[in-house]
N, CA, C and O atoms as a DFTB+ gen file, in Angstrom:
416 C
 N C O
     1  1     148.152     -60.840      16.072
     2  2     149.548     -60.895      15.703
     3  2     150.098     -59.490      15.522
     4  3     149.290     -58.565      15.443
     5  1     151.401     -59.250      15.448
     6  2     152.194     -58.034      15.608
     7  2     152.209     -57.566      14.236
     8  3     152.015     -58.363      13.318
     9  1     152.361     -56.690      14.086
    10  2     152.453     -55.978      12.530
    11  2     154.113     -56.293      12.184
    12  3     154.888     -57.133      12.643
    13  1     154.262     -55.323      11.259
    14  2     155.525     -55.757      10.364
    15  2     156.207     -54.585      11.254
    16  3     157.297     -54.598      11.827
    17  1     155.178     -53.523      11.187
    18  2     155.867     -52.054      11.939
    19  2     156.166     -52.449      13.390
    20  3     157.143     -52.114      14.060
    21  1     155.511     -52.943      13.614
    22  2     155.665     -52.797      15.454
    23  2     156.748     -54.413      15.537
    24  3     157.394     -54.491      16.582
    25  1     156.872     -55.195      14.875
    26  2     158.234     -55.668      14.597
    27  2     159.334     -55.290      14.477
    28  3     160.162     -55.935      15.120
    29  1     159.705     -54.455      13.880
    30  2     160.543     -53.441      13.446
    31  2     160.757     -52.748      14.795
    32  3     161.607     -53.133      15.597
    33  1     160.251     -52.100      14.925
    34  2     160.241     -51.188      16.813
    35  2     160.431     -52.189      17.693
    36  3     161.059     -51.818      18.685
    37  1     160.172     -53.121      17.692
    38  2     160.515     -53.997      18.669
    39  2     161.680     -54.279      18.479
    40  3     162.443     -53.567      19.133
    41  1     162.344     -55.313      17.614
    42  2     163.572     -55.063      17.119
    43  2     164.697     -53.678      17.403
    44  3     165.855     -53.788      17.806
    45  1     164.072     -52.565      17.110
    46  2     164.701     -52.028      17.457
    47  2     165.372     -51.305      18.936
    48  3     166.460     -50.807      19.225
    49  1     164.072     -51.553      19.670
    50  2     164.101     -51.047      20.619
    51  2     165.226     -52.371      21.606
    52  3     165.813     -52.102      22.654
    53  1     165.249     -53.283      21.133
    54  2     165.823     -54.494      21.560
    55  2     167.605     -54.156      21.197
    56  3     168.505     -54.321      22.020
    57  1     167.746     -53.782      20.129
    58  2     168.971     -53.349      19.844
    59  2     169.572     -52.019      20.926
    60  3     170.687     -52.095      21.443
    61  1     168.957     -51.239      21.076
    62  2     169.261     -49.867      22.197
    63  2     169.511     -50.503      22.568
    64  3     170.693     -50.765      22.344
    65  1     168.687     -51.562      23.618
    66  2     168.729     -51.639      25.112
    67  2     170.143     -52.643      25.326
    68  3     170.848     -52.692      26.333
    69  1     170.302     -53.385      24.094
    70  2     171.655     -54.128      24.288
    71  2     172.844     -53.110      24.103
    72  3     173.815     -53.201      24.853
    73  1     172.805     -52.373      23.355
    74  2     173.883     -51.006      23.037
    75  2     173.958     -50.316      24.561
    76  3     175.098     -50.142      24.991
    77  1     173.114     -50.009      25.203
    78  2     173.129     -49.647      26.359
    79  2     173.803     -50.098      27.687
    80  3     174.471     -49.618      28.604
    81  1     173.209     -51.404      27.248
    82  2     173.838     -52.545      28.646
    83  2     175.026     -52.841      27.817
    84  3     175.365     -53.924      28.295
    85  1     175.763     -52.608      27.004
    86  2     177.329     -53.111      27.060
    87  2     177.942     -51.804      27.091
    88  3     179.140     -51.876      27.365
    89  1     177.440     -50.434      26.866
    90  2     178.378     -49.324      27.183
    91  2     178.387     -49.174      28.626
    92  3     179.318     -48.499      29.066
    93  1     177.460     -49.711      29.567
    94  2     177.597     -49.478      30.590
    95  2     178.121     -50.809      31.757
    96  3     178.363     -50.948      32.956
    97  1     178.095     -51.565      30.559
    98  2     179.393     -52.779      31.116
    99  2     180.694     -51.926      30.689
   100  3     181.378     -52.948      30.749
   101  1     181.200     -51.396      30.484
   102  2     182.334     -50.435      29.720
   103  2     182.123     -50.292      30.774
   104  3     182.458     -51.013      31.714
   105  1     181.372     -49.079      30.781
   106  2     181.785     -47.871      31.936
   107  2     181.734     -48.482      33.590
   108  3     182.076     -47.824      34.572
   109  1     181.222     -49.890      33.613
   110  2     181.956     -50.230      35.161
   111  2     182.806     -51.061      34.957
   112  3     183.032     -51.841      35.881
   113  1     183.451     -51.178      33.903
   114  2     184.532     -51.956      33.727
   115  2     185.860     -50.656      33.858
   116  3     186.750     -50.794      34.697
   117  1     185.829     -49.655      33.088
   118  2     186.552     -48.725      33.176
   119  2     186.948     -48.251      34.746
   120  3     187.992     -48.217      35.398
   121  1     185.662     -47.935      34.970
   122  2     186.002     -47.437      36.956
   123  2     186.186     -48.233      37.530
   124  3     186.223     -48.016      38.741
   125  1     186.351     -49.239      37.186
   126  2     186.996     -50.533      38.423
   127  2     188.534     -50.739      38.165
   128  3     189.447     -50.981      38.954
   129  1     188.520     -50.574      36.885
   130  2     190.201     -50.616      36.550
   131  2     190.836     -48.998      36.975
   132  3     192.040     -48.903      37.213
   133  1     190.253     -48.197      37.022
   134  2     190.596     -46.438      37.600
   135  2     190.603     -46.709      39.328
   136  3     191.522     -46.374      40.076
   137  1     189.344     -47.396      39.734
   138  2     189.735     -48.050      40.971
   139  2     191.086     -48.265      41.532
   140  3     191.857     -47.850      42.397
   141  1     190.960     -49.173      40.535
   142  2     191.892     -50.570      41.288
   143  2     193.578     -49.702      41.404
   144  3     194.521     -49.827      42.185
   145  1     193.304     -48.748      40.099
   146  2     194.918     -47.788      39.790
   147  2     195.221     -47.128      41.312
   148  3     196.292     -47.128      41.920
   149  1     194.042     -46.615      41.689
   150  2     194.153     -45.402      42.812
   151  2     194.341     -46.191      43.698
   152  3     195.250     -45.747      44.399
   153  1     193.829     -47.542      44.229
   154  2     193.938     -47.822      45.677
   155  2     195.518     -48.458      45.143
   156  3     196.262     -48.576      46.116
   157  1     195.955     -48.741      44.267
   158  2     197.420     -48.945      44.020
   159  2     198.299     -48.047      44.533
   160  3     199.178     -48.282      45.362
   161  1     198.026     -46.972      43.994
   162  2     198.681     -45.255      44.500
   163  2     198.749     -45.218      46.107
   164  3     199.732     -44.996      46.815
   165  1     197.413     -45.502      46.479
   166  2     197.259     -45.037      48.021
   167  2     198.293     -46.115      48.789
   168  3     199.198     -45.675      49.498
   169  1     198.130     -47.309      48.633
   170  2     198.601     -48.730      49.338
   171  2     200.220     -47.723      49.221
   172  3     200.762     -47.231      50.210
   173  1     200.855     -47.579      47.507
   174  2     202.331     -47.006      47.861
   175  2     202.786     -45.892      48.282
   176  3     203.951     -45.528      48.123
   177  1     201.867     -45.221      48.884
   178  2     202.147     -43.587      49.226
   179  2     202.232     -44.408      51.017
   180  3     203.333     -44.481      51.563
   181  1     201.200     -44.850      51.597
   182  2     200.976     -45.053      52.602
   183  2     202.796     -46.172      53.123
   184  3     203.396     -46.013      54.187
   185  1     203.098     -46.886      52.317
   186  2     203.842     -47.597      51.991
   187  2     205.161     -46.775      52.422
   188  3     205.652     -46.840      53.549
   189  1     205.586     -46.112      51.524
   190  2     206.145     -45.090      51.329
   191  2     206.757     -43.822      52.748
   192  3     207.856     -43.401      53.109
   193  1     204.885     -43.542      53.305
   194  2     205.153     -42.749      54.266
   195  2     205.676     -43.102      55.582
   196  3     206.310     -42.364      56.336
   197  1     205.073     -45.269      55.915
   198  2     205.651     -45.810      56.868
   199  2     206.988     -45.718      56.981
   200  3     207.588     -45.404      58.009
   201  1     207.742     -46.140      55.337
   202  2     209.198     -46.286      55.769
   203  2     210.138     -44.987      56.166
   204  3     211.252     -45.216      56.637
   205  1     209.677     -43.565      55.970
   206  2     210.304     -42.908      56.175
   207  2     209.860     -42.602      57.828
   208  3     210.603     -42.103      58.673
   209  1     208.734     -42.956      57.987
   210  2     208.406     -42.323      59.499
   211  2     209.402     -43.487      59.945
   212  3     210.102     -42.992      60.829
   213  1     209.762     -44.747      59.741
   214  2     210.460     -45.878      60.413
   215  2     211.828     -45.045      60.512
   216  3     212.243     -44.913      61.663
   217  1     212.543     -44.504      59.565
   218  2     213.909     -43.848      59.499
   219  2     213.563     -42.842      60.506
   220  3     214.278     -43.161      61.456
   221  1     212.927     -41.877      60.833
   222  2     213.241     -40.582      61.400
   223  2     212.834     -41.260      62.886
   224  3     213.112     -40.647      63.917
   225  1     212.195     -42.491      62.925
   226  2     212.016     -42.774      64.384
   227  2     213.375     -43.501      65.112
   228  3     213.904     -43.338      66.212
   229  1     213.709     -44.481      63.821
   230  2     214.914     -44.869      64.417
   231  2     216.243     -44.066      64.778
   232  3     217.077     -44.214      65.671
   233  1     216.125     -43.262      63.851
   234  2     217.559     -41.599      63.705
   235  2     217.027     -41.074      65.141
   236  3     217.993     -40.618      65.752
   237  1     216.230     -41.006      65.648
   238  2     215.062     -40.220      67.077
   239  2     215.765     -40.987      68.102
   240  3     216.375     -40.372      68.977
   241  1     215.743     -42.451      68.088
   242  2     215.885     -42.877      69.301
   243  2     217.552     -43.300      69.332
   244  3     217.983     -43.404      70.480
   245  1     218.566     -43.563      68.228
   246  2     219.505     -43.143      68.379
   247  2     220.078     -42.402      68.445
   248  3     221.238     -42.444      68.034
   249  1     219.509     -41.290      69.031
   250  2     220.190     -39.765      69.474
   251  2     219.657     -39.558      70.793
   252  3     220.140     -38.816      71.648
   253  1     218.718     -40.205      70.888
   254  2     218.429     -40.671      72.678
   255  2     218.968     -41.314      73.314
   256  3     219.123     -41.240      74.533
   257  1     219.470     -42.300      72.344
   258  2     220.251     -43.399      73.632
   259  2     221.870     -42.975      73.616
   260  3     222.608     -43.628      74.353
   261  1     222.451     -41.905      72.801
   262  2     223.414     -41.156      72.708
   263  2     223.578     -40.436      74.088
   264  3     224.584     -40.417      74.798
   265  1     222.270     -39.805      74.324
   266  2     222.363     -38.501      75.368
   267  2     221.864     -39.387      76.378
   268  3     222.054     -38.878      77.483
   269  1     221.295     -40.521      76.453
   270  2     221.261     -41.413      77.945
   271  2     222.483     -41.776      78.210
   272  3     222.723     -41.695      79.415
   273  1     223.367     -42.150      77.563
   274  2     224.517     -42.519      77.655
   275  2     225.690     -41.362      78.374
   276  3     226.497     -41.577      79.278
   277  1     225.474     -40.282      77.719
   278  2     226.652     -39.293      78.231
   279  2     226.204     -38.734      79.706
   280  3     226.879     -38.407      80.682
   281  1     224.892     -38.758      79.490
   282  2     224.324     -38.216      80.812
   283  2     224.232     -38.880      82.174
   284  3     223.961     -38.313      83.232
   285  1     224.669     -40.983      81.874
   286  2     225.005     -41.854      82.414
   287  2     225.923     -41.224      83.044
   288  3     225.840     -40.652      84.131
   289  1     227.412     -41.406      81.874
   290  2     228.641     -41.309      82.116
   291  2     229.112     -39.992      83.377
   292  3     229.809     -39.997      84.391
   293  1     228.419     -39.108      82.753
   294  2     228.336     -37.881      83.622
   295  2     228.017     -38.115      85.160
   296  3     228.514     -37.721      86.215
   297  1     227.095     -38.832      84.846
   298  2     226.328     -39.018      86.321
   299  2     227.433     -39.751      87.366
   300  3     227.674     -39.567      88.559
   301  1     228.072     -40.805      86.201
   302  2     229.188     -41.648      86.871
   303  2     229.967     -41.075      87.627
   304  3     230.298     -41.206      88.806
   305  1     230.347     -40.102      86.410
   306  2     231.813     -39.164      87.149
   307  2     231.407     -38.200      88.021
   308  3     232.247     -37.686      88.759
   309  1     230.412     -37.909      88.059
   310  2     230.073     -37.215      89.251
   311  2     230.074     -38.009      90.922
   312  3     230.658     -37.581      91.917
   313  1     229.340     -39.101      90.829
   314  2     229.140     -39.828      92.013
   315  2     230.942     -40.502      92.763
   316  3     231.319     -40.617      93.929
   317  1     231.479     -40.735      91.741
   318  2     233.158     -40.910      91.824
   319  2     233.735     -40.224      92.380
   320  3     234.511     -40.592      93.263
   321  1     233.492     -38.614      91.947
   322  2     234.128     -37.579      92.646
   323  2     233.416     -37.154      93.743
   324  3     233.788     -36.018      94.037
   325  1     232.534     -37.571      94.498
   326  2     231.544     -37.074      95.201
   327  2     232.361     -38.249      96.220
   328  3     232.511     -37.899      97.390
   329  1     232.805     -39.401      95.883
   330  2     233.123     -40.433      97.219
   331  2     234.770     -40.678      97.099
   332  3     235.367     -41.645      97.572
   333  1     235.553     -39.213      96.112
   334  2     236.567     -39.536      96.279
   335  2     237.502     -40.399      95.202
   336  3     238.710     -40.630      95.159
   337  1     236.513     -40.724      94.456
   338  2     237.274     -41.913      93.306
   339  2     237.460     -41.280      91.894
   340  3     238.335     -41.743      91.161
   341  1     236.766     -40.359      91.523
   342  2     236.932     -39.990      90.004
   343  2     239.075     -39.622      89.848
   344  3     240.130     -39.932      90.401
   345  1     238.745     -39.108      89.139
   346  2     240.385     -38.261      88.484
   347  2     240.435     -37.812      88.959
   348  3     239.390     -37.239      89.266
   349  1     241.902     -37.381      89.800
   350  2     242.535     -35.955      90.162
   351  2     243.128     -35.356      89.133
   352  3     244.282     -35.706      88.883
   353  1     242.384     -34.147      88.158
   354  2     243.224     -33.483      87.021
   355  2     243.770     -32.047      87.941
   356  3     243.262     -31.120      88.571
   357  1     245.228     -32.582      87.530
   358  2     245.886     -30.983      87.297
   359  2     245.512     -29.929      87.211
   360  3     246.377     -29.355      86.549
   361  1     244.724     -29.216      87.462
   362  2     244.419     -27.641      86.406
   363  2     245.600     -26.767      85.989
   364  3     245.468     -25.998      85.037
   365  1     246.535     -26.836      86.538
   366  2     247.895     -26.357      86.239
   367  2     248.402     -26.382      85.080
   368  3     248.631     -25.469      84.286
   369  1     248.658     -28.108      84.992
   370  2     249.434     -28.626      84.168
   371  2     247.980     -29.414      83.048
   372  3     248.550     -29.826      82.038
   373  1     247.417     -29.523      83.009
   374  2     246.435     -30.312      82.387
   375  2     246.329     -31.427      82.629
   376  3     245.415     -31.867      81.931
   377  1     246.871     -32.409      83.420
   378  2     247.025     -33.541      83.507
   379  2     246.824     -34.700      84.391
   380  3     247.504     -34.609      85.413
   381  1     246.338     -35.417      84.341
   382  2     245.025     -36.377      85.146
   383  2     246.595     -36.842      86.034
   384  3     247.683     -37.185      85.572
   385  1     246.162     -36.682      87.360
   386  2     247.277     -37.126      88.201
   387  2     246.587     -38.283      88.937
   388  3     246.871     -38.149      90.127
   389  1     245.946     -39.169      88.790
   390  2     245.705     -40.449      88.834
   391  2     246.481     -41.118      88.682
   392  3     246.977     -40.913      87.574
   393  1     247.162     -42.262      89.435
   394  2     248.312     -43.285      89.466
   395  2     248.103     -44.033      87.789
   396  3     247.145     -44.735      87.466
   397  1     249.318     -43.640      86.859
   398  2     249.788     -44.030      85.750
   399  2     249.019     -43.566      84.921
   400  3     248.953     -44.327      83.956
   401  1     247.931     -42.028      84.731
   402  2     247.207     -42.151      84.063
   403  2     247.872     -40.518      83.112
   404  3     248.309     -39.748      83.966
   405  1     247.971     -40.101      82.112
   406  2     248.283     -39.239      81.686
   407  2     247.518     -38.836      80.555
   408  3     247.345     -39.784      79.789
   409  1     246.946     -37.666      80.133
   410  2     245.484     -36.974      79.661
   411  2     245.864     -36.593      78.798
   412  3     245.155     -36.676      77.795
   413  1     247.166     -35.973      78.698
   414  2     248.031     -35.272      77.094
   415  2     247.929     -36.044      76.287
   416  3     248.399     -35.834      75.169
């Protein structure tokens, strides 16, 4: 049978080891909640960085379809005057001499 002493040590040593295993239920309880904070952070940064890349892409391609457009138009008035059809402007007078059309 066990002594009174080595009862005692046993006992005690039984007490550590539970003091132990719940500070270190703590401490992965703590870093899972420090976890869980950061991938919070990351999810709204990432969040965050989509919607602005969404703005500067959309501001991007409406300034493209701006300059497809004029460069259309251009193209138009070029091929017009190339077969005869664009405006006859004045350089004189400033003024589009096209039947009923006046530029002032």
């Amino acid at each position: 049978m066990a002594t009174e002493d080595q009862k005692f040590k046993a006992g005690e040593a039984k007490d550590r080891t539970t003091e132990s295993k719940d500070q270190t239920g703590s401490n992965v309880s703590n870093t899972a909640g420090a976890t869980k904070n950061k991938a919070g952070q990351v999810v709204q940064t990432t969040k965050d960085w989509a919607i602005a890349g969404k703005d500067k892409t959309t501001s991007a391609l409406g300034n493209a379809a701006g300059q497809v457009k004029c460069a259309a138009a251009g193209a138009t008035e070029a091929v017009k005057n190339t077969f005869g059809m664009g405006a006859k402007v004045d350089t004189t007078a400033g003024k589009d001499t096209t039947a009923g059309k006046d530029n002032n």
